[in-house]
N, CA, C and O atoms as a GROMACS GRO file, in nm:
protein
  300
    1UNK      N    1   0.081  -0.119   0.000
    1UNK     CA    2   0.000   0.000   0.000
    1UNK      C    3   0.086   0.126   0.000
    1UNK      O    4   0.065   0.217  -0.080
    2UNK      N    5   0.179   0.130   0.087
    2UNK     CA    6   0.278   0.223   0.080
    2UNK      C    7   0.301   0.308  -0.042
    2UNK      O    8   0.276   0.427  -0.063
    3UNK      N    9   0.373   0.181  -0.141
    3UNK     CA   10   0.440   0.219  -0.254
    3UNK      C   11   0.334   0.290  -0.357
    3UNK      O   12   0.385   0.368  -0.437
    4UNK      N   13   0.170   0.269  -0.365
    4UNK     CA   14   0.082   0.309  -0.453
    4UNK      C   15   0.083   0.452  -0.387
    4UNK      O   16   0.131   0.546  -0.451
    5UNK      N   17   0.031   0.473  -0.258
    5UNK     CA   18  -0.007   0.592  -0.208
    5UNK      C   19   0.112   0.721  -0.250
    5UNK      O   20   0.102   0.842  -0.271
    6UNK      N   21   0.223   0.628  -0.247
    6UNK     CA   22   0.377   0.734  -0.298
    6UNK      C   23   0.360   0.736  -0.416
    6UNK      O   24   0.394   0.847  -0.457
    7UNK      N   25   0.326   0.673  -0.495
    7UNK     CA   26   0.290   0.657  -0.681
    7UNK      C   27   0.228   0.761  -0.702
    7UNK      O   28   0.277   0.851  -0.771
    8UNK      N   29   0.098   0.769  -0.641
    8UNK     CA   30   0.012   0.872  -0.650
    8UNK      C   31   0.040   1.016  -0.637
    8UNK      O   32   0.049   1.109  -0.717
    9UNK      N   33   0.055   0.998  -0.473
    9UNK     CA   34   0.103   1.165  -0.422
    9UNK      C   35   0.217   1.203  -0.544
    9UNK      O   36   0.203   1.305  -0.612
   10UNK      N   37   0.330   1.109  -0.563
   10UNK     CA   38   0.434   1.205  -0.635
   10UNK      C   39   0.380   1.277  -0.787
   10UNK      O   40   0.424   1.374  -0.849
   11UNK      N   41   0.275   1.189  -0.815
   11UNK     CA   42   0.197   1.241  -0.931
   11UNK      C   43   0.130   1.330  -0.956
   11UNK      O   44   0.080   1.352  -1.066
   12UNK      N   45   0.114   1.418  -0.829
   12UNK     CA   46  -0.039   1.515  -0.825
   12UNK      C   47   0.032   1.663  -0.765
   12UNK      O   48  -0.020   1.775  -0.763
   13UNK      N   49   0.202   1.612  -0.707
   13UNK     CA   50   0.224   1.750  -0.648
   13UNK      C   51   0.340   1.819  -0.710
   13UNK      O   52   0.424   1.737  -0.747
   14UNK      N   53   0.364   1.911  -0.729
   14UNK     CA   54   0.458   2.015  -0.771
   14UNK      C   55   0.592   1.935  -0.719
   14UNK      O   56   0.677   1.915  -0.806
   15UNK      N   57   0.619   1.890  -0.598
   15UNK     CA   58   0.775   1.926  -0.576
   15UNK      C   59   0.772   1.739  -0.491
   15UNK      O   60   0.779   1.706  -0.372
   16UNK      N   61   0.760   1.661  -0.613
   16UNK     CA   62   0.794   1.513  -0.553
   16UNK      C   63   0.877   1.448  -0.476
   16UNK      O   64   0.845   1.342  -0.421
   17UNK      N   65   1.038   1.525  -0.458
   17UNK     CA   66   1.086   1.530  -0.321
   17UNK      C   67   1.021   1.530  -0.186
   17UNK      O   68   1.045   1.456  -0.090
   18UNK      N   69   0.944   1.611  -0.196
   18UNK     CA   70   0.902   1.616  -0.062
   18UNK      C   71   0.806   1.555   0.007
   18UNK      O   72   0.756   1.589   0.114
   19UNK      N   73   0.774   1.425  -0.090
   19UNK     CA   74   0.678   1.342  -0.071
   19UNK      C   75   0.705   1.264   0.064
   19UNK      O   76   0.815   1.208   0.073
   20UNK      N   77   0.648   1.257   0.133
   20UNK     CA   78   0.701   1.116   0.287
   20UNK      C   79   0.583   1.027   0.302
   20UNK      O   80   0.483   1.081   0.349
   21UNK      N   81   0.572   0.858   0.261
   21UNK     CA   82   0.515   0.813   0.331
   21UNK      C   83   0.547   0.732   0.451
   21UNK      O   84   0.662   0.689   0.447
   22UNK      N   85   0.476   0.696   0.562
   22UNK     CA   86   0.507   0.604   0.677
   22UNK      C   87   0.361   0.512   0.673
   22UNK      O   88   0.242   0.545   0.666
   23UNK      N   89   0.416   0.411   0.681
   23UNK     CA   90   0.340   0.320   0.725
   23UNK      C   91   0.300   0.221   0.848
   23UNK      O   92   0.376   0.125   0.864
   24UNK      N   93   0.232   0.228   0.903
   24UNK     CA   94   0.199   0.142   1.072
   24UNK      C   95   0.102   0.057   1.071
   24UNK      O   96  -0.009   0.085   1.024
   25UNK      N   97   0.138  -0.086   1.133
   25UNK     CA   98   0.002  -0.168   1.200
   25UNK      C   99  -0.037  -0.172   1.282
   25UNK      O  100   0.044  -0.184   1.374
   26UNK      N  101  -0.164  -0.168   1.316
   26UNK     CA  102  -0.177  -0.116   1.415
   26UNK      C  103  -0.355  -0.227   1.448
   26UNK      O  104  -0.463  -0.194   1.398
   27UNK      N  105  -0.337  -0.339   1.531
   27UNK     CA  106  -0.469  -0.375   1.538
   27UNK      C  107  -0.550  -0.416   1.406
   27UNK      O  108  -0.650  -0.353   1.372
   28UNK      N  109  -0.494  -0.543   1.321
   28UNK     CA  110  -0.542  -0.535   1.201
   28UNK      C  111  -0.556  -0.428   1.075
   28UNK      O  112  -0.590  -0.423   0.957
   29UNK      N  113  -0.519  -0.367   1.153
   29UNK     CA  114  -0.544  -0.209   1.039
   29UNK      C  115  -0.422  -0.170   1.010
   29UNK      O  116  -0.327  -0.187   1.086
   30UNK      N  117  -0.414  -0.101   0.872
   30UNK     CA  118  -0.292  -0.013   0.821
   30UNK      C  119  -0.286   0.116   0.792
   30UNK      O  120  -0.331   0.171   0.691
   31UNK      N  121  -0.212   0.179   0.911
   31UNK     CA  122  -0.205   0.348   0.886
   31UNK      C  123  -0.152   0.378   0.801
   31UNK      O  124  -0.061   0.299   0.779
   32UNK      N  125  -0.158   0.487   0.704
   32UNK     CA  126  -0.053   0.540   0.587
   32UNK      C  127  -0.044   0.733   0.628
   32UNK      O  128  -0.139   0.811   0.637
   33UNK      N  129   0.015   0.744   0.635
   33UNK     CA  130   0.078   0.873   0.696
   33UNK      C  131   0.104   0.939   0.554
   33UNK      O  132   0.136   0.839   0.490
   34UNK      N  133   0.109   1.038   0.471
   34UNK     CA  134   0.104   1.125   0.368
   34UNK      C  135   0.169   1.273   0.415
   34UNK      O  136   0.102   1.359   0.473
   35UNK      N  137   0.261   1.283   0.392
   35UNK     CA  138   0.323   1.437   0.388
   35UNK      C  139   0.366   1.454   0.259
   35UNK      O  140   0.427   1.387   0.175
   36UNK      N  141   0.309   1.575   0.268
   36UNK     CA  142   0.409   1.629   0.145
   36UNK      C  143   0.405   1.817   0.206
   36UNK      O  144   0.356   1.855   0.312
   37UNK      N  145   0.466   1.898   0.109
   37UNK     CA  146   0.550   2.039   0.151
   37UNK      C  147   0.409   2.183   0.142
   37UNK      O  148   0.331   2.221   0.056
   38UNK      N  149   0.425   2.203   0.215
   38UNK     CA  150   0.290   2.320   0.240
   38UNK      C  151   0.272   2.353   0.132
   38UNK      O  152   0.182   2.434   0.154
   39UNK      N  153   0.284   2.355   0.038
   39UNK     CA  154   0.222   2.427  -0.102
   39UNK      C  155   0.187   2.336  -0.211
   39UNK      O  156   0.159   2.362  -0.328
   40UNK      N  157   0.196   2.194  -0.132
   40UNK     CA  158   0.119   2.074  -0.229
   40UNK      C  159  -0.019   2.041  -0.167
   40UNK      O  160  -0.099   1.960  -0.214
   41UNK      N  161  -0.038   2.131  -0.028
   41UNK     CA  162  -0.139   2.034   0.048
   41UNK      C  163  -0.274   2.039  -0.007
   41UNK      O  164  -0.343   1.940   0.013
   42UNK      N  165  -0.330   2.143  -0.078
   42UNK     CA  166  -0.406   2.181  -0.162
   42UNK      C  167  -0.458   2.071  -0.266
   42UNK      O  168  -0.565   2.011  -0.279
   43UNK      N  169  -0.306   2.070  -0.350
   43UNK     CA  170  -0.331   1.975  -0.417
   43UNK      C  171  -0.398   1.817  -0.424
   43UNK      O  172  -0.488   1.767  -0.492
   44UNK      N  173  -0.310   1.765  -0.322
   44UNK     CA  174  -0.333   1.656  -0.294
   44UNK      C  175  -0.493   1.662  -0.216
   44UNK      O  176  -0.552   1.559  -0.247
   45UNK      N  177  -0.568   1.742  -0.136
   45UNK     CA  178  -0.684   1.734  -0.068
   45UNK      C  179  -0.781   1.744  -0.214
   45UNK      O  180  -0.878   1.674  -0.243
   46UNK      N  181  -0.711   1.868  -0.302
   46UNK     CA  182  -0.856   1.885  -0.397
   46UNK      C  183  -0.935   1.958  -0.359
   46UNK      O  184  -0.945   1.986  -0.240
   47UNK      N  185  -1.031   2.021  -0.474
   47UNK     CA  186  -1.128   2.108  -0.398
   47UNK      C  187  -1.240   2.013  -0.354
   47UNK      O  188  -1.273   1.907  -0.407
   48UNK      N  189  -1.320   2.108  -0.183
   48UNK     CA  190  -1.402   2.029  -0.141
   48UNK      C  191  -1.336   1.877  -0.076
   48UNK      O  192  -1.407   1.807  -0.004
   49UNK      N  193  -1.232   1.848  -0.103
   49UNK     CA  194  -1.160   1.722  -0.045
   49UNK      C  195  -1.162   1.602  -0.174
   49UNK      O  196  -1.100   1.495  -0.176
   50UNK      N  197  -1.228   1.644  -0.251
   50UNK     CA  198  -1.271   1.561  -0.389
   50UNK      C  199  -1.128   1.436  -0.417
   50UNK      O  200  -1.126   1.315  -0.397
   51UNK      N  201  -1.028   1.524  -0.466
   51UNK     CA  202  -0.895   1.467  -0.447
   51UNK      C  203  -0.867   1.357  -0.336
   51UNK      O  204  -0.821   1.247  -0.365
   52UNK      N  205  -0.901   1.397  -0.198
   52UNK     CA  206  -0.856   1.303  -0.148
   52UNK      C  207  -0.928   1.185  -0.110
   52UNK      O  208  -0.886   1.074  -0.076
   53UNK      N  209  -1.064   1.237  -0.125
   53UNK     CA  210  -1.176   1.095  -0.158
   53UNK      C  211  -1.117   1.039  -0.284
   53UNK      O  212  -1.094   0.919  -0.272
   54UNK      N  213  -1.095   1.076  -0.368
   54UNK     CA  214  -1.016   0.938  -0.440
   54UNK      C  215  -0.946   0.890  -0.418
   54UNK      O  216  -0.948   0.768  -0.432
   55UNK      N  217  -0.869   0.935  -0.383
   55UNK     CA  218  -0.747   0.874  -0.365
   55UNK      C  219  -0.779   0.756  -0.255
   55UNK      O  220  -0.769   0.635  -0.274
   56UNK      N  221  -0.823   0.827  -0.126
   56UNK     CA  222  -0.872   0.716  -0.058
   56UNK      C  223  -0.947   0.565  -0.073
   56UNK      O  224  -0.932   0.459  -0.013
   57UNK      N  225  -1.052   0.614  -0.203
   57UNK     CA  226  -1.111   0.486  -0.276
   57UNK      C  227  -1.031   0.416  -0.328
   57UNK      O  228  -1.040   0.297  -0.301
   58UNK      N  229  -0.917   0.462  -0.427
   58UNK     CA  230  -0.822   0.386  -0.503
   58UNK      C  231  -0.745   0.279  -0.377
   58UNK      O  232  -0.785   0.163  -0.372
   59UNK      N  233  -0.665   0.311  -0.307
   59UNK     CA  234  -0.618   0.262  -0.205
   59UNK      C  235  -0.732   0.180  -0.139
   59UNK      O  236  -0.697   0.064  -0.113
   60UNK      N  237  -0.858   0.211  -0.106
   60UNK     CA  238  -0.924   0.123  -0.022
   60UNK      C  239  -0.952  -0.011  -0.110
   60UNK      O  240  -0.958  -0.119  -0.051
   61UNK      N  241  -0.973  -0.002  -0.270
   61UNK     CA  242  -0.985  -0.088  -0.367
   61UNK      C  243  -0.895  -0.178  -0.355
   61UNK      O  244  -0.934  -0.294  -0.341
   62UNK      N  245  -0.775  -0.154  -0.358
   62UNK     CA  246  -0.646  -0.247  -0.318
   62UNK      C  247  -0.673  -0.297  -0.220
   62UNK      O  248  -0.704  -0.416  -0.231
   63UNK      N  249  -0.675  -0.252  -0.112
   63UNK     CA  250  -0.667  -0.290   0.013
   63UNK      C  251  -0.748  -0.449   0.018
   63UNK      O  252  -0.713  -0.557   0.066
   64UNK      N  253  -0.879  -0.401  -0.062
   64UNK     CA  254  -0.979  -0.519  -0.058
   64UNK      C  255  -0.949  -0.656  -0.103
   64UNK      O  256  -1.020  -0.756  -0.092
   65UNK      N  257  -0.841  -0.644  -0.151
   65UNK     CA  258  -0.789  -0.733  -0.241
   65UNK      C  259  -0.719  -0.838  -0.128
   65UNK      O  260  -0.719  -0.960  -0.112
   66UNK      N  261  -0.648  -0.703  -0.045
   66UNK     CA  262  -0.597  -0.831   0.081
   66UNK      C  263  -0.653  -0.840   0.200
   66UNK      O  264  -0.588  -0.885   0.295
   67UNK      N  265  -0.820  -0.787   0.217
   67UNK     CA  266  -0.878  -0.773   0.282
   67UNK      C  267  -0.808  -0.722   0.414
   67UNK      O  268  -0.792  -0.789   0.516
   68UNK      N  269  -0.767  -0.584   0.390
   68UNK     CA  270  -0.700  -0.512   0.507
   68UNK      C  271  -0.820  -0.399   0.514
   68UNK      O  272  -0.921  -0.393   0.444
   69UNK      N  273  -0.784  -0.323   0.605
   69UNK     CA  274  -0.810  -0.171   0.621
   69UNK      C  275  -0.728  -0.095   0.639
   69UNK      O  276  -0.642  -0.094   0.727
   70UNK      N  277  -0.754  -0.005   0.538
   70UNK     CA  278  -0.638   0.111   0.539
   70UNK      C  279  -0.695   0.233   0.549
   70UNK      O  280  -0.799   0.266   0.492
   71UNK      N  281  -0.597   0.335   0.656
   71UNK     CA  282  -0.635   0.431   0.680
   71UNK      C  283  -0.524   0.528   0.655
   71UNK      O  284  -0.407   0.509   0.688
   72UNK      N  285  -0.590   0.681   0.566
   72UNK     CA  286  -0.435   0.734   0.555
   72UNK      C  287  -0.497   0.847   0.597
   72UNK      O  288  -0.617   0.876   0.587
   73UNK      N  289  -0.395   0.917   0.651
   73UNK     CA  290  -0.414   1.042   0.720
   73UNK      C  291  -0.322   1.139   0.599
   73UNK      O  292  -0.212   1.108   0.553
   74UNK      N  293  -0.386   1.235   0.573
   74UNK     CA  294  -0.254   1.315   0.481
   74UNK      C  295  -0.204   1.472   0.561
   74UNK      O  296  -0.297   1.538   0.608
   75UNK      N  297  -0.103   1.513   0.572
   75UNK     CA  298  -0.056   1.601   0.615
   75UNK      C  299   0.067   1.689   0.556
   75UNK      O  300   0.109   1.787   0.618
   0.00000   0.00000   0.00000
């Protein structure tokens, strides 16, 4: 999951360096942590959050596959 969520973000923001993901288990579940640099955060949320409801679906689609739950926080 990691590696898609980094696929993505580096795709959508201005300055792909500054992309960070972390990943945690935590209780059956998988956290995904999302940073990227104050002037991508926009981007990546989307207007209305639109952006990051997809993104979230795309990832939750996978997820289903290995019947996990994934949760990403973006920051």
């Amino acid at each position: 999951m990691k590696e898609l969520v980094e696929i993505i973000a580096r795709a959508l923001v201005e300055n792909p360096d500054e992309v960070v993901v972390t990943q945690t288990e935590k209780e059956g579940s998988t956290f995904i942590e999302l940073r990227v640099a104050p002037s991508d955060v926009g981007k990546v949320i989307g207007k209305q959050g639109r952006i990051a409801k997809a993104f979230r679906s795309v990832v939750k689609a996978a997820a289903s596959k290995e019947e996990k739950k994934v949760i990403i926080d973006i920051q």
